[in-house]
VMD Tcl script that builds the backbone (N, CA, C; Angstrom):
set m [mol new atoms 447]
animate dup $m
set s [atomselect $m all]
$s set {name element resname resid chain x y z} {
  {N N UNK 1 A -145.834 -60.602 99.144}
  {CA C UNK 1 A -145.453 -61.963 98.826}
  {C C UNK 1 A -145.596 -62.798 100.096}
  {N N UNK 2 A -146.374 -63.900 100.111}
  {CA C UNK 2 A -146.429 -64.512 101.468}
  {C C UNK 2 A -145.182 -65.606 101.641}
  {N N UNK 3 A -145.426 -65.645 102.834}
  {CA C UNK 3 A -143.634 -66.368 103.363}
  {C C UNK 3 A -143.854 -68.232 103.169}
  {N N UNK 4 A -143.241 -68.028 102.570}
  {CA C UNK 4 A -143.025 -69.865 102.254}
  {C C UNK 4 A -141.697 -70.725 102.360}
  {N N UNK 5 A -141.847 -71.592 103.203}
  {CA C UNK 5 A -140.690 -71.996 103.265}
  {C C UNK 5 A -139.591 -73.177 102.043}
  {N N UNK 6 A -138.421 -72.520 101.930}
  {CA C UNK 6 A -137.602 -72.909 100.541}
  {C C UNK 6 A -136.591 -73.661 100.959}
  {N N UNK 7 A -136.755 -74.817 100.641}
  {CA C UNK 7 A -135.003 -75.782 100.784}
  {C C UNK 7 A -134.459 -75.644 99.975}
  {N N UNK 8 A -133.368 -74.758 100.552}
  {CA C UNK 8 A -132.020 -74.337 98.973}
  {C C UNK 8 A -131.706 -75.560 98.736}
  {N N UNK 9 A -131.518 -76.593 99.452}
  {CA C UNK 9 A -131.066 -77.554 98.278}
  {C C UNK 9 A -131.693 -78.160 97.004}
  {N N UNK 10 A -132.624 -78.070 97.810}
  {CA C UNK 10 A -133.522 -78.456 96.456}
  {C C UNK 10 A -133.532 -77.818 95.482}
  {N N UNK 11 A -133.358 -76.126 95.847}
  {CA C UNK 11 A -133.227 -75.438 94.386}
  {C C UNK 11 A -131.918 -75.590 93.568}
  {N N UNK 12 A -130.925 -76.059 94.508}
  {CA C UNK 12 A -130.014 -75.971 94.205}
  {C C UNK 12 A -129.588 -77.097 93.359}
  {N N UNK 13 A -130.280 -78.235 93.872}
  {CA C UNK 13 A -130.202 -79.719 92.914}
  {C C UNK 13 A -131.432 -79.096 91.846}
  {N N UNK 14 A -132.253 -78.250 91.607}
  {CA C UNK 14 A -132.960 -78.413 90.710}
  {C C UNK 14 A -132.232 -77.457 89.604}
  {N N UNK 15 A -131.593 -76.256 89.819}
  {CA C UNK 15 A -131.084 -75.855 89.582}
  {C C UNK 15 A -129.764 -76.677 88.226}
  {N N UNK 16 A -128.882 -77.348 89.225}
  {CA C UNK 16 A -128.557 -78.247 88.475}
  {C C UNK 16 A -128.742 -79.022 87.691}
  {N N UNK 17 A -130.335 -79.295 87.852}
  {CA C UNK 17 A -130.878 -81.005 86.898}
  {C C UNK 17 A -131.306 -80.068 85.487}
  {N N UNK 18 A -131.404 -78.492 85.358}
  {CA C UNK 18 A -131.605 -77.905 84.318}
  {C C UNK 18 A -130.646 -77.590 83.805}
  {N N UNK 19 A -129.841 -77.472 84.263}
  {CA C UNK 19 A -128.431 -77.472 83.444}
  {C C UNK 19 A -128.171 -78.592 82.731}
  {N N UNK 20 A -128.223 -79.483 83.444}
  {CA C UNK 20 A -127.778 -81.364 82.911}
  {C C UNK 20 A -128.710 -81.344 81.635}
  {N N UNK 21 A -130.224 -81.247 81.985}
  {CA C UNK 21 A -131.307 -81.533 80.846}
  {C C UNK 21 A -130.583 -80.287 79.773}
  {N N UNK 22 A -130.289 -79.303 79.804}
  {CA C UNK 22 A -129.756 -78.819 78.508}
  {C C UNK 22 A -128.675 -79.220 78.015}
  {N N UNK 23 A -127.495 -79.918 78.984}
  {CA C UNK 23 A -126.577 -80.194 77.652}
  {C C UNK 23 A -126.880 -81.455 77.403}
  {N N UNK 24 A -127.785 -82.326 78.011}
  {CA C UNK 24 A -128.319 -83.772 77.314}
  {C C UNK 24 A -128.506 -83.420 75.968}
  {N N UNK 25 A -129.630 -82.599 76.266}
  {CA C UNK 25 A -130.588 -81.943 74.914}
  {C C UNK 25 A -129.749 -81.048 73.751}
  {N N UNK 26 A -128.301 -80.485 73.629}
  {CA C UNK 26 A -127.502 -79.795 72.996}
  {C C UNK 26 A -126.488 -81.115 72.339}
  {N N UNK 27 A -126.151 -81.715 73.206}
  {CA C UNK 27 A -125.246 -83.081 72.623}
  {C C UNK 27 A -126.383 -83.900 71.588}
  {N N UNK 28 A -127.807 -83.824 72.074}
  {CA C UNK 28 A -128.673 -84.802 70.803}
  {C C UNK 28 A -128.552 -83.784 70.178}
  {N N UNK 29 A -128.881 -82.533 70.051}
  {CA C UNK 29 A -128.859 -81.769 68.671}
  {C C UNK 29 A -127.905 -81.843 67.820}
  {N N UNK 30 A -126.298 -81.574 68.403}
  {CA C UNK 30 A -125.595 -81.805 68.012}
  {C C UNK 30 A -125.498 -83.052 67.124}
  {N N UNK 31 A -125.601 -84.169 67.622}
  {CA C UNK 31 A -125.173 -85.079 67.019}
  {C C UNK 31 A -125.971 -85.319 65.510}
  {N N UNK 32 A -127.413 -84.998 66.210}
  {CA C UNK 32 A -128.676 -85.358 65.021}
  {C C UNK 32 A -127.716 -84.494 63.765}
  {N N UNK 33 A -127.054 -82.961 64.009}
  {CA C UNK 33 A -126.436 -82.073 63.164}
  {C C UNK 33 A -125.693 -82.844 62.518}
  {N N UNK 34 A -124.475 -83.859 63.094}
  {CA C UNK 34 A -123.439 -84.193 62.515}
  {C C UNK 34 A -123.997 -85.410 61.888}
  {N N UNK 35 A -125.267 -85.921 61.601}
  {CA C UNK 35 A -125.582 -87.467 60.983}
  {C C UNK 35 A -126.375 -87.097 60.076}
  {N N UNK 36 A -127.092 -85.318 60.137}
  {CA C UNK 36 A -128.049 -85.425 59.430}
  {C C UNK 36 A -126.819 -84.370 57.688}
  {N N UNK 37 A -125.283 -84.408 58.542}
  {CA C UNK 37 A -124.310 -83.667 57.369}
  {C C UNK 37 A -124.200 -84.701 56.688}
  {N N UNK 38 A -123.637 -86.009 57.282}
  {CA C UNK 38 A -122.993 -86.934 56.607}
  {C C UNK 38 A -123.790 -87.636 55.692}
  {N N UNK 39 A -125.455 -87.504 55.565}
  {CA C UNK 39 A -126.027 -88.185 55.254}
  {C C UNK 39 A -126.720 -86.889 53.925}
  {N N UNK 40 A -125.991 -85.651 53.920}
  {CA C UNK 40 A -126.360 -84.880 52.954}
  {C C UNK 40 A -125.855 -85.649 51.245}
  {N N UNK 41 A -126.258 -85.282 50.466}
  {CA C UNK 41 A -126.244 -86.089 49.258}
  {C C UNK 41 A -125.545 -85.368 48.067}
  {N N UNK 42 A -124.519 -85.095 47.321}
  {CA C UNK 42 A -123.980 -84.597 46.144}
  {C C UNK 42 A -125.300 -83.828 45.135}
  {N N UNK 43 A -125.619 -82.053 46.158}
  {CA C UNK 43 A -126.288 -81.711 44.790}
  {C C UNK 43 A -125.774 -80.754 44.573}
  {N N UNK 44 A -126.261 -79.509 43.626}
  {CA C UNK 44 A -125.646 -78.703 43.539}
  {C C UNK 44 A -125.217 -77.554 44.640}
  {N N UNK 45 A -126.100 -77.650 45.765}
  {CA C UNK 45 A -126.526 -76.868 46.825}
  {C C UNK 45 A -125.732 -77.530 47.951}
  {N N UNK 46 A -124.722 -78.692 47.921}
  {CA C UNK 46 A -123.937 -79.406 48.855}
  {C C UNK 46 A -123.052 -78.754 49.470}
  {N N UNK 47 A -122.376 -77.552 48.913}
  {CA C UNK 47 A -121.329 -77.388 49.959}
  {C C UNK 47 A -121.399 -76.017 50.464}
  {N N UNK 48 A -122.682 -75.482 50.042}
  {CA C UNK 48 A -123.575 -74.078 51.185}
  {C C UNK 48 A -123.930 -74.623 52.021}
  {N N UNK 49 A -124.541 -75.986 51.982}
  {CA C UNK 49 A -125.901 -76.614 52.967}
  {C C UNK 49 A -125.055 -77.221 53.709}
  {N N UNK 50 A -123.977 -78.104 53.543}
  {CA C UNK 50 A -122.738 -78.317 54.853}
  {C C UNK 50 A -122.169 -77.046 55.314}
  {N N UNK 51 A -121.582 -76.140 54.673}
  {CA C UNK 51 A -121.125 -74.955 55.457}
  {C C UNK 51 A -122.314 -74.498 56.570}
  {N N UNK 52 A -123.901 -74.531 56.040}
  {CA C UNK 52 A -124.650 -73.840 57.011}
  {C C UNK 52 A -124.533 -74.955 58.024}
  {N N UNK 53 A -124.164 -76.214 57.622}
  {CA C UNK 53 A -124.698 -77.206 59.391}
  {C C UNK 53 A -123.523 -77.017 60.058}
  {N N UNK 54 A -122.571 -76.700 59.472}
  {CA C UNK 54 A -121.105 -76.899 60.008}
  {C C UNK 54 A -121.245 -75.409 61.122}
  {N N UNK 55 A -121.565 -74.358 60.297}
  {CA C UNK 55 A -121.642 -73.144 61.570}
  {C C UNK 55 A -122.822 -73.412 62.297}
  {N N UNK 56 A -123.694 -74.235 61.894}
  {CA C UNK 56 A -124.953 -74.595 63.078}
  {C C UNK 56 A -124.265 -75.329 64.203}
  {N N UNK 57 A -123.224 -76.637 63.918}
  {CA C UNK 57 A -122.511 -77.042 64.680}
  {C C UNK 57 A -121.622 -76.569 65.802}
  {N N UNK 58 A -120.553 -75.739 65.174}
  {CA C UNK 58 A -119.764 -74.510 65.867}
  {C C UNK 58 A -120.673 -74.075 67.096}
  {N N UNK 59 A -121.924 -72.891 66.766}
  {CA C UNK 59 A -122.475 -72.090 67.116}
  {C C UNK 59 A -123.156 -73.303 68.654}
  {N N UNK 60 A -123.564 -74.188 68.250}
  {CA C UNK 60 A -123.970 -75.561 69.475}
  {C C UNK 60 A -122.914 -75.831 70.074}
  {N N UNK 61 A -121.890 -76.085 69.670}
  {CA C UNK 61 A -120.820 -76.153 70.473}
  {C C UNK 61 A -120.317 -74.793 71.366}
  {N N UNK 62 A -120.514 -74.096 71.354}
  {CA C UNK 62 A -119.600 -72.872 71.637}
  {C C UNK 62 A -121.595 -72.966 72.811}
  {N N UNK 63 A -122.548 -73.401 72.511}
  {CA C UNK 63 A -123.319 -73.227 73.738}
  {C C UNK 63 A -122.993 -74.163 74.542}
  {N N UNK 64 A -122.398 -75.466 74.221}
  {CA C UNK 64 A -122.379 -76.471 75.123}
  {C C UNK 64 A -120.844 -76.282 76.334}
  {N N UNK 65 A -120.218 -75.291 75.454}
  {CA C UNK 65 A -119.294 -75.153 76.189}
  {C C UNK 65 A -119.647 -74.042 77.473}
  {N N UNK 66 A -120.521 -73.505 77.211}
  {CA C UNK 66 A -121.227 -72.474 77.926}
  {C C UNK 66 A -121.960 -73.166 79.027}
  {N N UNK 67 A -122.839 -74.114 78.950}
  {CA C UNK 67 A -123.235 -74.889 80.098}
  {C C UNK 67 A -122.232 -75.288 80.776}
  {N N UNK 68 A -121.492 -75.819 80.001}
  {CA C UNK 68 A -120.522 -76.798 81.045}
  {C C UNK 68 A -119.372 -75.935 82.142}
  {N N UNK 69 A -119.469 -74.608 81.750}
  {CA C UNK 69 A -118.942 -73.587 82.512}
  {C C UNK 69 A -119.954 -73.649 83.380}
  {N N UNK 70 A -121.257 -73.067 83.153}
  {CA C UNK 70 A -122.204 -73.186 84.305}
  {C C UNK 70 A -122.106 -74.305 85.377}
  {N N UNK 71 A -122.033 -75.396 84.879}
  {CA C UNK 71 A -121.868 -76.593 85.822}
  {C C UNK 71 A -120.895 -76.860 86.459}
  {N N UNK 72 A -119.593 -76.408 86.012}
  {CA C UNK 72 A -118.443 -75.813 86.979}
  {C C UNK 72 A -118.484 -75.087 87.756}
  {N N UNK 73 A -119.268 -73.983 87.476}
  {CA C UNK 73 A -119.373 -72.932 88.411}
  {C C UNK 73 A -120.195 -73.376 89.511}
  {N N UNK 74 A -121.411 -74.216 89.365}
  {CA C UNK 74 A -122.358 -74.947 90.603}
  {C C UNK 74 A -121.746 -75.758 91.478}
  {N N UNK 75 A -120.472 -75.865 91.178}
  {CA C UNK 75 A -119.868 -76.817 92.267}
  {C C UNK 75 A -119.213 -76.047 93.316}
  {N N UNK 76 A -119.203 -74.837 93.107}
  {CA C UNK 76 A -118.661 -73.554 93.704}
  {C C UNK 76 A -119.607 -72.799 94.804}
  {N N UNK 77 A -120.936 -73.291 94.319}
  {CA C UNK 77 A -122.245 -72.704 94.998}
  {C C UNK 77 A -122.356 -73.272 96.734}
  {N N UNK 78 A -121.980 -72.535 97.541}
  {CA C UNK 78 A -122.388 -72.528 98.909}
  {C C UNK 78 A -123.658 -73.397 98.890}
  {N N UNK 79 A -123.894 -74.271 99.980}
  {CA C UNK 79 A -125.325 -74.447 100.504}
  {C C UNK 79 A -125.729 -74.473 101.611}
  {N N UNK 80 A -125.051 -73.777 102.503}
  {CA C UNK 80 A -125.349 -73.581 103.342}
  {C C UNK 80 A -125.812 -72.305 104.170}
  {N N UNK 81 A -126.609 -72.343 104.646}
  {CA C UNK 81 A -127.663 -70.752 105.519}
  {C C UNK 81 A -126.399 -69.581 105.582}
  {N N UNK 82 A -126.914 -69.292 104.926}
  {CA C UNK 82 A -125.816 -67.526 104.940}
  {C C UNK 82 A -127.256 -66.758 105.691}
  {N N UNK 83 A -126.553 -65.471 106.518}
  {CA C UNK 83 A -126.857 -64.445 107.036}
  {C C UNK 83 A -126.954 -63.157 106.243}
  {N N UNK 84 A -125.767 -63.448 105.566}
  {CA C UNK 84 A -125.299 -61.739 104.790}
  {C C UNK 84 A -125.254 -62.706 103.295}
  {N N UNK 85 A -125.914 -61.671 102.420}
  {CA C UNK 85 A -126.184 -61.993 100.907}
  {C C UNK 85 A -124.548 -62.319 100.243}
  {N N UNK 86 A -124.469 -63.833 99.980}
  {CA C UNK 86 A -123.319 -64.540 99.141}
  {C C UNK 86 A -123.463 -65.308 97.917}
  {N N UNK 87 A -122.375 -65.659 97.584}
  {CA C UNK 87 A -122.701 -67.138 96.271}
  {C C UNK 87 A -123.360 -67.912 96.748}
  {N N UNK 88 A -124.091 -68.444 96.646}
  {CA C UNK 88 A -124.738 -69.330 97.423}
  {C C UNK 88 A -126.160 -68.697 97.876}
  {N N UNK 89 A -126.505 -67.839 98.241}
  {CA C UNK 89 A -127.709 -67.112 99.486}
  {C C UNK 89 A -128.712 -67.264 98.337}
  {N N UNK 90 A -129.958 -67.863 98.466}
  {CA C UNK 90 A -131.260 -67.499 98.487}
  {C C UNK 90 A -131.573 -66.401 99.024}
  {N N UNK 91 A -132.361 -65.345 97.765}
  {CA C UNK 91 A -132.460 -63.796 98.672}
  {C C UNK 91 A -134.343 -63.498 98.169}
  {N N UNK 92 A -134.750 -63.556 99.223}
  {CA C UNK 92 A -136.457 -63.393 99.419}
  {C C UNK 92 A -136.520 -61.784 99.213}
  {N N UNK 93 A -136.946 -61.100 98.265}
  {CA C UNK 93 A -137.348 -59.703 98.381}
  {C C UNK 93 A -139.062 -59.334 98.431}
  {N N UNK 94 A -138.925 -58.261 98.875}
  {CA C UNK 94 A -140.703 -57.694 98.552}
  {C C UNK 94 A -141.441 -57.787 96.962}
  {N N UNK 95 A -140.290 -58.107 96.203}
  {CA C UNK 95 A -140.469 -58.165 95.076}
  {C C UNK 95 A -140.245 -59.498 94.171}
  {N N UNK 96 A -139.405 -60.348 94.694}
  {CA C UNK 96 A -138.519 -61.531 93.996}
  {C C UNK 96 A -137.997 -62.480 94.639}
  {N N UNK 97 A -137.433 -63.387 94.012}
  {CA C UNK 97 A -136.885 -64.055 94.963}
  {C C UNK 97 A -135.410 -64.845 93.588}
  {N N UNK 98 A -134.347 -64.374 94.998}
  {CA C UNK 98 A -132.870 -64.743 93.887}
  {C C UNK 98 A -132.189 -65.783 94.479}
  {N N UNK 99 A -131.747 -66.483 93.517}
  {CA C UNK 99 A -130.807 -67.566 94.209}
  {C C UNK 99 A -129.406 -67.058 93.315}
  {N N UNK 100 A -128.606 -66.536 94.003}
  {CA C UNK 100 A -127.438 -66.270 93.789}
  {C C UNK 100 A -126.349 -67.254 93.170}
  {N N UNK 101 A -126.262 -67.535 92.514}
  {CA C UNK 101 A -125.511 -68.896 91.856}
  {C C UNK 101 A -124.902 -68.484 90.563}
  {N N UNK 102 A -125.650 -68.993 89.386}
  {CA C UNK 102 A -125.018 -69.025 87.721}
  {C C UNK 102 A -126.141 -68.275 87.148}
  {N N UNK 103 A -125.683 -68.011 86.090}
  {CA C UNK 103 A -126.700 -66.709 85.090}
  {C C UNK 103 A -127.809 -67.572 84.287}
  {N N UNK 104 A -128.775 -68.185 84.980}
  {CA C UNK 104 A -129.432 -69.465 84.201}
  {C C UNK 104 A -130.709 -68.527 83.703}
  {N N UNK 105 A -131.228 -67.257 84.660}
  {CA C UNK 105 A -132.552 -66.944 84.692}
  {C C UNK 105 A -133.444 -66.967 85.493}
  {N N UNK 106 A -134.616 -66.869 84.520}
  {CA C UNK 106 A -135.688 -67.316 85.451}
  {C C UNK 106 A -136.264 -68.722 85.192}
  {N N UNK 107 A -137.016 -69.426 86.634}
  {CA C UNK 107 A -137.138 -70.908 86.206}
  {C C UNK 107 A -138.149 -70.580 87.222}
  {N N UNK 108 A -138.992 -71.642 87.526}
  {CA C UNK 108 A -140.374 -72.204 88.492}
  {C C UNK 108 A -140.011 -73.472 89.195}
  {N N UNK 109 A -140.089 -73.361 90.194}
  {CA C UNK 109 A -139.817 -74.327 91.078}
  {C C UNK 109 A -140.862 -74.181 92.618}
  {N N UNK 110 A -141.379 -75.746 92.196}
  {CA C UNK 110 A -142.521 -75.855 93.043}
  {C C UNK 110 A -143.786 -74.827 93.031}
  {N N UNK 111 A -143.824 -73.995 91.699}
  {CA C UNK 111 A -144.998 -73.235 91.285}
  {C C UNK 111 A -144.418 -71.442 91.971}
  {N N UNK 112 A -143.282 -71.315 92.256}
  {CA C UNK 112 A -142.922 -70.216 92.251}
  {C C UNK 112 A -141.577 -69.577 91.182}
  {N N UNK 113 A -141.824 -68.671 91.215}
  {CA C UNK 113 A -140.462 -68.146 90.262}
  {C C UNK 113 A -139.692 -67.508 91.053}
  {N N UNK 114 A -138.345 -68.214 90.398}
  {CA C UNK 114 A -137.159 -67.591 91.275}
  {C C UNK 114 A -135.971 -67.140 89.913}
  {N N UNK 115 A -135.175 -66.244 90.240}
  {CA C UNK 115 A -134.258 -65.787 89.232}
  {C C UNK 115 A -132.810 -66.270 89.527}
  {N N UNK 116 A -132.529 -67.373 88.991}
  {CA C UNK 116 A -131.056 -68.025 89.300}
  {C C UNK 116 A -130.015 -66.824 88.554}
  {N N UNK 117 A -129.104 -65.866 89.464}
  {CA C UNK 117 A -128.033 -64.815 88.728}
  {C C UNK 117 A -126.800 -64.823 88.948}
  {N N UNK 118 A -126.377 -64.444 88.629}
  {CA C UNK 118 A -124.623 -64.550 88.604}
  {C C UNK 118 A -124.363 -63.765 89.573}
  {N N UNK 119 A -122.968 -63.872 90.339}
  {CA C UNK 119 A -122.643 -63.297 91.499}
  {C C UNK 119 A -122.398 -61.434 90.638}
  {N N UNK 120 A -121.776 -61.951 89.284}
  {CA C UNK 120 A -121.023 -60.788 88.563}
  {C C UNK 120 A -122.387 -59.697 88.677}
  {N N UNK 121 A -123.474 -60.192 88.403}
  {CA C UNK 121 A -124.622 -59.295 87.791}
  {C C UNK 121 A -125.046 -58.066 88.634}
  {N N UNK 122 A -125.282 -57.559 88.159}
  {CA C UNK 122 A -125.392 -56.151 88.704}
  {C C UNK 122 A -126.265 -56.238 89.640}
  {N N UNK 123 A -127.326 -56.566 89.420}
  {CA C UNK 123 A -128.582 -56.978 90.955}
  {C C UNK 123 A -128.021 -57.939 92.011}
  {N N UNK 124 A -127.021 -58.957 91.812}
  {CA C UNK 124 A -126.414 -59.317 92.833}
  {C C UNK 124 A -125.298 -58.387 93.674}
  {N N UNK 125 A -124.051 -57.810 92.741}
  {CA C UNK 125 A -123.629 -57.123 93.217}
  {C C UNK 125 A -124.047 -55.991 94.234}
  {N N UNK 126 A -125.166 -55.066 93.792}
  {CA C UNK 126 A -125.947 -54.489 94.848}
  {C C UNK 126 A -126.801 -55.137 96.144}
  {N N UNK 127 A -126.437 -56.560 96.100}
  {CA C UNK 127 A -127.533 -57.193 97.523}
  {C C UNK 127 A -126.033 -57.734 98.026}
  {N N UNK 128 A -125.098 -57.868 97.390}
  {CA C UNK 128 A -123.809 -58.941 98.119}
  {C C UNK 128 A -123.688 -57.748 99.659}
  {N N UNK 129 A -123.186 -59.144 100.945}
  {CA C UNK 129 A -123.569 -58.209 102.195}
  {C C UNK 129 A -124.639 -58.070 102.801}
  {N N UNK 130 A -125.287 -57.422 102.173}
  {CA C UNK 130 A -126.380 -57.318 103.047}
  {C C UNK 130 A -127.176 -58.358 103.674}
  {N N UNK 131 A -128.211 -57.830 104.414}
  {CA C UNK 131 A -128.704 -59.215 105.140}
  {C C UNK 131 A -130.389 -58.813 105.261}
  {N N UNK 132 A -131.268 -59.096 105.845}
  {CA C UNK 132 A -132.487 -59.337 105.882}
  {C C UNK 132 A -133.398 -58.157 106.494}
  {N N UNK 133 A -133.756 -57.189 105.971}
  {CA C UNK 133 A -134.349 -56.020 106.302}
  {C C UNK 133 A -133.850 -55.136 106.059}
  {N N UNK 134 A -132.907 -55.622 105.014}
  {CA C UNK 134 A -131.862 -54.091 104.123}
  {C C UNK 134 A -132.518 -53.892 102.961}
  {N N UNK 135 A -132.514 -52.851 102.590}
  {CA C UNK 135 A -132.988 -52.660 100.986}
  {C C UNK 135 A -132.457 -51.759 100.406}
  {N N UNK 136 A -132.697 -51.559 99.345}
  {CA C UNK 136 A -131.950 -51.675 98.139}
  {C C UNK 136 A -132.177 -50.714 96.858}
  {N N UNK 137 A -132.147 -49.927 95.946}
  {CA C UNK 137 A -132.984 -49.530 94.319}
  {C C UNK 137 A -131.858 -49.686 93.388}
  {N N UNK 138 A -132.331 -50.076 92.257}
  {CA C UNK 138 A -131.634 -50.387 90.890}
  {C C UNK 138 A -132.877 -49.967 90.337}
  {N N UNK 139 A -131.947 -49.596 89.575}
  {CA C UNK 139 A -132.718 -49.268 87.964}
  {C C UNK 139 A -134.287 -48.478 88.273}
  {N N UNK 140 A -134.147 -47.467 89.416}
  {CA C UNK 140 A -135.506 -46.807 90.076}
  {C C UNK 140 A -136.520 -47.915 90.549}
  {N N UNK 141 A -136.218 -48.991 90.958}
  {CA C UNK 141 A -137.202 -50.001 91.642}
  {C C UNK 141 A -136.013 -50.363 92.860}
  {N N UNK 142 A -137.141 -49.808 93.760}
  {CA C UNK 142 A -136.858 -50.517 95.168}
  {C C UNK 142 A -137.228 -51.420 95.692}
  {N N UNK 143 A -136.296 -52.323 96.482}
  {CA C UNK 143 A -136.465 -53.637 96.620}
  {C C UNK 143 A -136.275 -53.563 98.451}
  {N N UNK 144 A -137.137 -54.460 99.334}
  {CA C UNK 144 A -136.399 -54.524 100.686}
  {C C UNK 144 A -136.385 -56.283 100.847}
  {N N UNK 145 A -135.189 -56.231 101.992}
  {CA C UNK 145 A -134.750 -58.076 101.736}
  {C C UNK 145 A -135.384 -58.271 103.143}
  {N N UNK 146 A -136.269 -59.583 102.430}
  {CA C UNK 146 A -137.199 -59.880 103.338}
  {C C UNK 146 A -136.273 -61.300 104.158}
  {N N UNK 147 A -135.239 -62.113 103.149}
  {CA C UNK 147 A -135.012 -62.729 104.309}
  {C C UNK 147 A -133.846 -63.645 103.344}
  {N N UNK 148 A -132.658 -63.874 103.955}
  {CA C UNK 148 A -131.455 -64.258 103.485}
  {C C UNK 148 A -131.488 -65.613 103.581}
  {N N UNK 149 A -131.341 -66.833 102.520}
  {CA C UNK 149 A -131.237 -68.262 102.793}
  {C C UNK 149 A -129.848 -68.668 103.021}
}
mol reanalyze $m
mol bondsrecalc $m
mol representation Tube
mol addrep $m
């Protein structure tokens, strides 16, 4: 992997602006849900076809509440140069590259992929500590840390 240089903040505000764009995008669903109930019409099929929007509703809600944990949790996110792998650390491997934060995934930023993970997750847990020329195996893949943000 060749060495490129990464401004955590930037991932870190980008990070964020994907969070924001999903619950923008979950509140329009939502709502389109709740206008497109009220505007359902007396047939015989009326009160299956509200029960199904009503648990379509629920089920959106119970995600939106899920972001908005995420976005709590980003306010928690370090940004500043760690040494030893933390909440917060950008972690460069021979293999990957992690930004230690919230359980978002994988995303592309600036034409690379990086895996935004939870501190809880098991691949973080095994890098928390360490620092830059330590390595590592999970799951029979070995990893060495090329360099701690």
């Amino acid at each position: 992997m060749e060495k490129t240089v990464f401004e955590k903040n930037d991932i870190r505000n980008f990070v964020k602006g994907v969070i924001a764009e999903k619950i923008t995008k979950l509140k329009n669903f939502i709502e389109f849900t709740l206008e497109a109930s009220r505007d359902i019409k007396k047939t015989p099929k009326y009160d299956s076809m509200r029960e199904e929007m009503q648990e379509e509703i629920y089920q959106m809600q119970r995600q939106l509440a899920a972001l908005n944990e995420l976005n709590r949790n980003m306010s928690r996110v370090l940004n500043a140069a760690t040494e030893k792998i933390q909440l917060g650390s950008l972690v460069i491997t021979n293999k990957a590259r992690f930004y230690i934060s919230v359980s978002l995934g994988e995303f592309f930023f600036e034409g690379d992929r990086f895996y935004a993970i939870s501190p809880e997750s098991p691949m973080a847990k095994k890098m928390m500590g360490m620092k830059g020329g330590d390595a590592f195996t999970l799951n029979n893949i070995h990893q060495e840390i090329v360099e701690v943000l």
